[in-house]
N, C-alpha and C positions, 0 to 999 in steps of 0.2 A: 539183581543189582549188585548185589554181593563177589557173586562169579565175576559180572561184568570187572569190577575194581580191583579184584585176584587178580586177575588175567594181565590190566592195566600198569598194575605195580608190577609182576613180572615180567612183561615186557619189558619196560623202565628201567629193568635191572638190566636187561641183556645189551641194549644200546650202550655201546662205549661213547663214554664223555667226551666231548667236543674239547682238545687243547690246541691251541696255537704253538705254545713253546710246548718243550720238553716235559715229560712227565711229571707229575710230584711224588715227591719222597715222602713214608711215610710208615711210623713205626707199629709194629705188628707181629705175634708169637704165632709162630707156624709148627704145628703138631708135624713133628716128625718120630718114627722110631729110632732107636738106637739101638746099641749092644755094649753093655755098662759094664766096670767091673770095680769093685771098693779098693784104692788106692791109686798108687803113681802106676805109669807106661807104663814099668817095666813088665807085667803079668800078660799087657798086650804087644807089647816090642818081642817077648821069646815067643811067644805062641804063634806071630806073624814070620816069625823067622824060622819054626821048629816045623809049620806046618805048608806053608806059601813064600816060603825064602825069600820075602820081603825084610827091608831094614830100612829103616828111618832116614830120610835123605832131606827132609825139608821139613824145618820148626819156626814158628812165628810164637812170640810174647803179644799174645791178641789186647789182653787187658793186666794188672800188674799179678790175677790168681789164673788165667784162664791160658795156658799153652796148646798150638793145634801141632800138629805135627801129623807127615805122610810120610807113608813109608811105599817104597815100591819093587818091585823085581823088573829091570827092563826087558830080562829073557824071559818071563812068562809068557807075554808082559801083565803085571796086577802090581794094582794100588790100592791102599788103602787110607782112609784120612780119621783121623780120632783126634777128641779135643782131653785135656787135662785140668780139673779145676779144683786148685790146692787148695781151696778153703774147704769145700766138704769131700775132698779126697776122694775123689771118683775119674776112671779116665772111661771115655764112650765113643765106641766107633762110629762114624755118622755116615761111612760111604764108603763103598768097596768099588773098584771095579775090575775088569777084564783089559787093562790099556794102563799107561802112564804117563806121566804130567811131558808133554810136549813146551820145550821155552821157544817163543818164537823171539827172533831176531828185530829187536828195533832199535831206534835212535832213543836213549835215554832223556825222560822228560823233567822239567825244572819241578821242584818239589812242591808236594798240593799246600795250598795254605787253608789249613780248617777256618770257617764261618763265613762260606760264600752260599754254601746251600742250607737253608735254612728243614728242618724235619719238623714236620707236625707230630705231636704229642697223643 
């Protein structure tokens, strides 16, 4: 009986949820690794540049302490993405790869206005 309602439940898990709209959003910590190092870029900007002649081509201000920045080499081609978080001074590689950020050509869209989609908690 026991097996039987094992089985049940994991099944139940596997079937994907019936939606009509769009998916829901919803917030969630996803174990990832990284490659850390104690203070600002800079320890990871030479290393990226002394060792993969990468250099910093794209910075975003994510939150007011947390900057991402990529750096890339178009002739290798490799990229790299590391985030920076001034409060506890640590910068951490999150993504490398073998290729580089491609911009595709669109028509530029009117600006999003936050509190249309709502996140569960």
């Amino acid at each position: 009986m026991i097996k039987l309602f094992i089985l049940f439940v994991w099944l139940a898990m596997l079937v994907p949820e019936a939606s009509a709209a769009s998916p829901a959003f919803f917030r969630t910590v996803a174990p990832i690794q990284a490659i850390c190092t104690r203070g600002g870029p800079e320890v990871i900007i030479e290393e990226l540049l002394d060792k993969y002649n990468e250099k910093p081509v794209h910075a975003m201000q994510l939150t007011p302490t947390i900057q991402m920045y990529i750096a890339e080499n178009r002739n290798n081609p490799s990229s790299t993405l590391f985030l920076h978080n001034s409060k506890v001074n640590q910068t951490c590689i999150f993504w490398a790869a073998e290729d580089y950020l491609r911009t595709i050509e669109t028509e530029s869209l009117p600006a999003k206005k936050p509190g249309g989609v709502e996140i569960e908690s």
